[in-house]
C-alpha positions in Angstrom: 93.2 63.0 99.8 95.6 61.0 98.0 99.5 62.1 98.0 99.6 63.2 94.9 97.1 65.5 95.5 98.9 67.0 98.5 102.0 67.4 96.3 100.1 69.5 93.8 98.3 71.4 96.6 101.7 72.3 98.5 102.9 73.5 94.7 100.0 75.9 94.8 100.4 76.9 98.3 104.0 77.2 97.3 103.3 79.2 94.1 101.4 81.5 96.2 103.8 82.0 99.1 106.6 82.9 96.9 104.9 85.0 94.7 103.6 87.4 98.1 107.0 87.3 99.1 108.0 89.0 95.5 104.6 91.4 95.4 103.0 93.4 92.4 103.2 91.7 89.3 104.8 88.3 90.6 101.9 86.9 92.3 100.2 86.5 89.3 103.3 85.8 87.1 104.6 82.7 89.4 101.4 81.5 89.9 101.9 80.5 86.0 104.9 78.6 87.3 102.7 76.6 89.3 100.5 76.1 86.6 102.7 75.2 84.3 103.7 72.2 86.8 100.5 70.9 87.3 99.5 71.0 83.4 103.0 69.9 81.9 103.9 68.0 84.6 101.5 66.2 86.7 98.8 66.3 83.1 95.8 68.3 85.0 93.2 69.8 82.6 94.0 73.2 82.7 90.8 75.4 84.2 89.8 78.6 82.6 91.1 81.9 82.9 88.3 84.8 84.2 88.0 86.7 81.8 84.4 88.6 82.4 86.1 89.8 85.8 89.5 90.9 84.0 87.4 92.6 81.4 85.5 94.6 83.7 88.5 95.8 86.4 90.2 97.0 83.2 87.6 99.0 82.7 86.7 100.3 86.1 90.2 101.0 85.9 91.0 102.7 82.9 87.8 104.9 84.4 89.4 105.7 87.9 92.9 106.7 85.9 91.4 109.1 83.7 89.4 110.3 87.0 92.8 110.7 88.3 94.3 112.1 85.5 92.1 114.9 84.8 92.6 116.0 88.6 89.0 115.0 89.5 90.4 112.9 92.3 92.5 115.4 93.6 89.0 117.6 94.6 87.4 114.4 95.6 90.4 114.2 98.3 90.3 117.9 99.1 86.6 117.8 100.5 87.5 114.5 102.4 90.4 116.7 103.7 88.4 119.9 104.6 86.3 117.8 106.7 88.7 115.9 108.4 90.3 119.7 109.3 86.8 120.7 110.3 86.5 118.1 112.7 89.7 116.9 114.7 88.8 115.9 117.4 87.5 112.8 116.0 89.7 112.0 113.4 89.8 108.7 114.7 86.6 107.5 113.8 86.4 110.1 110.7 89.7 108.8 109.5 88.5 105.1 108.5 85.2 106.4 107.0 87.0 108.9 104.6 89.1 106.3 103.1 86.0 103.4 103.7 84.0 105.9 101.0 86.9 107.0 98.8 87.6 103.0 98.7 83.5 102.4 97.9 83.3 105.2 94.8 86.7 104.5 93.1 87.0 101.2 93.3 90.2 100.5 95.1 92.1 101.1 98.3 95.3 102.4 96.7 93.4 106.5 97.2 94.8 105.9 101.4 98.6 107.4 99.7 97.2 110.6 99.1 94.8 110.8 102.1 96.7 109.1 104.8 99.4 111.8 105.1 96.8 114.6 106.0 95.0 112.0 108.5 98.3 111.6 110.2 99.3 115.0 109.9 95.8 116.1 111.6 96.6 113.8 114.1 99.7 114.7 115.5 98.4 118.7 115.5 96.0 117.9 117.4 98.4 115.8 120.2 96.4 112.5 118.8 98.1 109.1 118.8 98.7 108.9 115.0 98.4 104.9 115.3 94.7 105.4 116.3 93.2 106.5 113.1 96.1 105.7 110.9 96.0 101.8 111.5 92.2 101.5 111.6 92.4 104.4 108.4 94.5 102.0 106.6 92.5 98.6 106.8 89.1 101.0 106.0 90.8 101.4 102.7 90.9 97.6 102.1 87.3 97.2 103.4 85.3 99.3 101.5 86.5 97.0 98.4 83.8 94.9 99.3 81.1 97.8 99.0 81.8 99.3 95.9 79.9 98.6 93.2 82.5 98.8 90.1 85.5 96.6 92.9 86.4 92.9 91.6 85.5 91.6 94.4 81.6 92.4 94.0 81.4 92.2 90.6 83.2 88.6 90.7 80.7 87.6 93.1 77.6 88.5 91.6 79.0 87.2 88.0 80.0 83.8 89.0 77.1 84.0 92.0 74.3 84.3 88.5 76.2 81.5 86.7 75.8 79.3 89.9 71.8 80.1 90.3 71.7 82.9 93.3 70.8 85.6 90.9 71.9 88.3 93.8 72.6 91.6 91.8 75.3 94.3 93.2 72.5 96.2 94.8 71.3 93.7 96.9 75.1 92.8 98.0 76.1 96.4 99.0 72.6 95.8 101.0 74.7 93.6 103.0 78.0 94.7 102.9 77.7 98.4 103.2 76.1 98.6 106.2 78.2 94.8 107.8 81.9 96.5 107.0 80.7 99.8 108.7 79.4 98.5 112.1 83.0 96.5 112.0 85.1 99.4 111.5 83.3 101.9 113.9 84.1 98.7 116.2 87.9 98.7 115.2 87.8 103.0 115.5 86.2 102.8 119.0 88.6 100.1 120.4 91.2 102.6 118.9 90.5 105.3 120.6 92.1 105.1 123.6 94.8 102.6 121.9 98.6 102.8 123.0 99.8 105.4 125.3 99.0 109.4 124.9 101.6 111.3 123.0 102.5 113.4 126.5 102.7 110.3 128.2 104.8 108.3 125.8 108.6 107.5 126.9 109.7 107.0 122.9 107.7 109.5 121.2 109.0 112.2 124.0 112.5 111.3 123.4 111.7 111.6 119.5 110.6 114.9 120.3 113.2 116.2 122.3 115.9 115.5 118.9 115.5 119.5 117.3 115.9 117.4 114.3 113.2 115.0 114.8 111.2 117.7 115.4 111.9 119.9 112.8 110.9 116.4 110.9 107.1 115.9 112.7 106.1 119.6 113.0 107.8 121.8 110.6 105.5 120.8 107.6 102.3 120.1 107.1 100.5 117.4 104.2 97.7 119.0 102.6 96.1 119.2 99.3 94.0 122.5 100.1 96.7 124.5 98.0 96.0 122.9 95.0 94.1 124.7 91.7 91.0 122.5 91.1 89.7 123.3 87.7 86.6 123.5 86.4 87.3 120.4 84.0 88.6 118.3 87.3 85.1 119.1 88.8 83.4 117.8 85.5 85.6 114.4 85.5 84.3 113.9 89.2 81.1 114.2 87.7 81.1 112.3 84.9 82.3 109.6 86.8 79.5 109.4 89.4 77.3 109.7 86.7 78.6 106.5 85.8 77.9 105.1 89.0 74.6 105.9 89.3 74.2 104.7 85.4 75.6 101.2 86.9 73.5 101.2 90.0 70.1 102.1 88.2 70.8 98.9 86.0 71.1 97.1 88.7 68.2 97.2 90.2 66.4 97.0 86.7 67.7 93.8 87.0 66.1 93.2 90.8 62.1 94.7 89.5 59.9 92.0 87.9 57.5 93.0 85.5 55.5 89.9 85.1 57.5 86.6 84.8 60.5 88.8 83.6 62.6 91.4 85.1 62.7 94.7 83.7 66.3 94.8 82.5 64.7 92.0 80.5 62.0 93.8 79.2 63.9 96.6 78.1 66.9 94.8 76.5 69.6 95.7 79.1 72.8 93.4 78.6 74.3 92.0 81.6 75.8 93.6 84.4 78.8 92.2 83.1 78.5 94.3 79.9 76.9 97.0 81.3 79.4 98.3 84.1 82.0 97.1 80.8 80.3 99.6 78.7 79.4 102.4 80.9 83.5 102.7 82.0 84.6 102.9 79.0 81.9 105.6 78.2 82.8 108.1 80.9 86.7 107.3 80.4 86.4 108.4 76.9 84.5 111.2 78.1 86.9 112.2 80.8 89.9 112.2 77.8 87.7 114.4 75.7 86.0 117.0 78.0 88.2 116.8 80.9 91.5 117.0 79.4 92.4 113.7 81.3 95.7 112.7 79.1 96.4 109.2 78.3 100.0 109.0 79.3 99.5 110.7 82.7 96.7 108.6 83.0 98.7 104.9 82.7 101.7 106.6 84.8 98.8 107.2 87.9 99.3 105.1 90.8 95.3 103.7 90.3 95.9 102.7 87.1 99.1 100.9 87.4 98.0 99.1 90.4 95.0 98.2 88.7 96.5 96.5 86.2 98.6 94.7 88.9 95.7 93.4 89.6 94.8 92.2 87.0 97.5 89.9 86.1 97.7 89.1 89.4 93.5 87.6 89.9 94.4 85.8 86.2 97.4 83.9 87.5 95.8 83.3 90.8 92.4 82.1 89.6 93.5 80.3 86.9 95.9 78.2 89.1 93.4 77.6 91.6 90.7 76.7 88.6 93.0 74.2 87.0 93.8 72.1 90.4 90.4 72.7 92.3 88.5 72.2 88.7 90.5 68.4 88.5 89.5 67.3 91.9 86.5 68.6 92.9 84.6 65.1 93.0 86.9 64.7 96.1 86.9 68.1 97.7 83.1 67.3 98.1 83.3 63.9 99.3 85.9 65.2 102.2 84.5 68.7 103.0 80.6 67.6 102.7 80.3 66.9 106.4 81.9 70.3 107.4 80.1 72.4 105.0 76.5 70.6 105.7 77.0 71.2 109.7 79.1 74.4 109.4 78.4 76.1 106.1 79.2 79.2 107.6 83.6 78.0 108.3 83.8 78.9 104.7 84.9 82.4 105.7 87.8 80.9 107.8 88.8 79.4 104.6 88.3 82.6 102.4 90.3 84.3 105.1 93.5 82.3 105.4 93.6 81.8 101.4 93.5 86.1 101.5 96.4 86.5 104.1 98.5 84.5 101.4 96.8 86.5 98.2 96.8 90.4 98.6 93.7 90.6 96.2 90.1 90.4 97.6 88.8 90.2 93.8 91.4 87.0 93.1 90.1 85.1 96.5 86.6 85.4 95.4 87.3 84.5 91.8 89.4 81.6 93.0 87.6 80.3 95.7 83.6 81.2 95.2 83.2 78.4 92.5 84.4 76.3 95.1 82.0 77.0 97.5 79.2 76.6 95.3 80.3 73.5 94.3 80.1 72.4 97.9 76.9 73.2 98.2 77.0 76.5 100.2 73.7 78.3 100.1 74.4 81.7 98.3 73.0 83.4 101.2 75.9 82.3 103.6 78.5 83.3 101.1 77.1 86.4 100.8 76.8 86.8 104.3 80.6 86.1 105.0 81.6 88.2 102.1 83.9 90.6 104.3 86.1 87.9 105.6 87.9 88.1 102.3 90.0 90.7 103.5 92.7 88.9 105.4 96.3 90.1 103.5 96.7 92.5 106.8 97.3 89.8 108.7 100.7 89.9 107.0 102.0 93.7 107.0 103.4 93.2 103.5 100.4 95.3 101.8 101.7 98.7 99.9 98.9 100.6 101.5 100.0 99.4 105.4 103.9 100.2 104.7 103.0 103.6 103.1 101.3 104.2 106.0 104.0 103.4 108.5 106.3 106.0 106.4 103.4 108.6 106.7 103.2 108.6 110.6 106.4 110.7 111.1 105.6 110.5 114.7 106.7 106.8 114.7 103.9 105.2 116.6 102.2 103.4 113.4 105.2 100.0 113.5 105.3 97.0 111.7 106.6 95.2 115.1 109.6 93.2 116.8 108.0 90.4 115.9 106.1 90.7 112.7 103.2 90.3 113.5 102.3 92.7 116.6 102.0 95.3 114.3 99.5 98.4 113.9 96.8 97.0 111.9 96.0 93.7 113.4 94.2 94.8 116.2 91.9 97.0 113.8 91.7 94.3 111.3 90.8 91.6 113.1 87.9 93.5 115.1 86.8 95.0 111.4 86.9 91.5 109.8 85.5 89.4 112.6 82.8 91.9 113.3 81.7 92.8 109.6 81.7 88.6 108.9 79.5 88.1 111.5 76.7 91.4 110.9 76.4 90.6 107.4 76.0 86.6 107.9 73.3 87.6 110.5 71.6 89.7 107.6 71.5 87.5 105.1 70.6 84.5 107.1 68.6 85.5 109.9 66.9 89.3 109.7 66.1 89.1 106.1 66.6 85.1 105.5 63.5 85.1 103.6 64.6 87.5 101.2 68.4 86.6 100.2 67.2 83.3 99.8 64.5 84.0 97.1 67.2 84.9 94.2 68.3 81.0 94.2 67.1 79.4 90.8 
């Protein structure tokens, strides 16, 4: 690696570092500063910009805010809640896979604000520690982005796995993912079971309690969405929108059945996933605006929406910075990393790790780092395998979703930490993480080896 090479590196690390430290819109918006170096500046070719993966979250997107909008998510978060009431006593374990399949058929983690409150508040009721199922609730929220079928994340990775020659469809990934990132968080629940002291036996939470006005402040209300009208066009939104799933998955797996020496999607003239889950969102959005009285405004002022568009600009600055320098010197990334990646193919996943605990967007690491790895040379089996170790940004408490949660726990025994980094969710993320990396690479390379590796052209 030549110095000039390290410079530009430590400008995108730099770019990166300070735009985390800024949030939302800025980590796409200074990544530009950092491209703007490298183009203007040091005369790289500037990469390209993803735009099938943009194109298809603001879809999913504009989907999941009309959803929102016409109060279909609302009902979808009253039956979580009416189970989680049903069933206290394990609210633990129940906690992480309410917000795991919320996460799965929306698309995104950022449902945990209205659900948390009511897991913590179920919680405390019951004389739970809220930190068990509220740190381990709160990282299942991030998780289950790698298991839905309509998240960047596994869209990015089938689109950019087909233009690489693994022809893996979104199926055949939630195959591996699904059932990897659920052994991993019942892991994380069951080693927070018994975490941190009982409520009764807690010196700091007893001393909380014994303040009438910290009291007053845990116990005298309750978070709950069980008083809320649910209309009939709400229920029809909810609906329409797994309609729309369904629609997506059943193309899918017209594109996994061969009829002869084509598949069927090709036989019957289905477009591309790409297109498809494109045109299908759009569909049921419009839908949801005309039958579900769903209103426009109400649906860009939604907390799904907005932070989907966050995302958005955030994966196109990030990727496109990463494209431009990686794209430039990727003759010499293979020559250094060949070795490593021949004996060790599998340390990629340490690699999409760290580069997520500096980017707070599963679907940007993917879209910035997968190219890379196929450009190594790693088998599309392995990088399917380690898909869950792209969820690394709670390594950092700095997510919205982890410091909503902290608020939420009025109890006060969900904490960030002294010292950063002992907080709530790194015990919980690490066990999910580690565990889910290491199920699914064990799927797709040794149970069903024979399979995964059949879609490489």
């Amino acid at each position: 690696m030549t110095f000039t090479m390290i410079i530009e590196l430590l400008i995108v690390l730099a770019a990166l570092y300070v735009g985390s430290r800024y949030g939302s819109l800025a980590l796409g918006a200074i990544s530009g500063i950092g491209l703007a170096i490298l183009v203007f500046g040091f005369g790289l070719k500037p990469g390209t910009p993803p735009t099938d993966v943009i194109y298809i979250i603001i879809a999913a997107v504009t989907c999941a805010g009309t959803l929102q909008a016409s109060g279909g998510m609302d009902w979808m978060i009253q039956i979580a809640e009416k189970l989680l009431r049903k069933h206290p006593d394990h609210i633990t374990f129940l906690g992480p896979l309410t917000t795991f399949f919320l996460t799965v058929l929306v698309g995104t983690g950022h449902v945990v604000y209205t659900i948390m409150p009511i897991i913590c508040d179920i919680a405390l009721k019951k004389g739970i520690r809220p930190e068990r199922p509220c740190g381990v609730s709160s990282v299942a929220s991030q998780v289950g982005i790698t298991c839905s079928p309509i998240a960047a994340a596994v869209v990015a990775f089938v689109t950019i796995s087909n233009a690489n020659g693994y022809m893996v469809s979104i199926p055949q990934v939630l195959m591996v993912t699904i059932p990897a990132c659920l052994i991993g968080l019942m892991c994380a629940a069951a080693a927070s079971y018994k975490r941190g002291k009982d409520l009764d036996k807690d010196p700091e939470f007893l001393k909380r309690k014994s303040d009438p006005e910290q009291y007053a402040y845990m116990y005298g209300s309750s978070a709950t969405t069980l008083d809320k009208v649910i209309t009939k066009e709400a229920k029809a939104s909810v609906f329409i929108f797994l309609g729309a799933l369904l629609i997506i998955v059943g193309f899918a797996f017209c594109q996994m059945i061969h009829v002869g020496d084509k598949t069927l999607a090709e036989q019957i003239a289905i477009p591309k996933m790409n297109i498809c889950i494109q045109i299908i969102m759009l569909m049921a959005a419009a839908c949801n605006i005309m039958f579900c009285k769903a209103s426009p405004k109400k649906a860009v002022a939604g907390a799904v929406w907005q932070s989907g568009m966050v995302a958005v600009v955030a994966i196109y600055g990030i990727a496109w910075l990463a494209d431009t320098y990686f794209g430039n010197y990727m003759d010499q990334m293979k020559l250094m990393l060949a070795d490593l990646v021949t004996s060790y193919p599998w340390s990629i996943a340490v690699v999409f790790f760290l580069v997520s605990v500096l980017i707070n967007s599963q679907g940007a690491v993917v879209v910035a780092m997968l190219p890379l790895a196929y450009e190594l040379g790693i088998a599309g089996p392995v990088l399917l395998g380690v898909l869950p170790s792209v969820y690394g940004y709670f390594f950092i408490p700095n997510y919205p979703s982890d410091i909503a949660t902290v608020n939420f726990d009025r109890s006060g025994t969900t904490v960030i930490g002294k010292y950063l980094l002992n907080h709530s969710f790194m015990m919980p993320g690490l066990i999910s993480v580690v565990v889910a990396t290491i199920v699914g690479y064990l799927l797709t390379n040794v149970v069903f080896a024979g399979y995964f590796a059949s879609f490489i052209q």
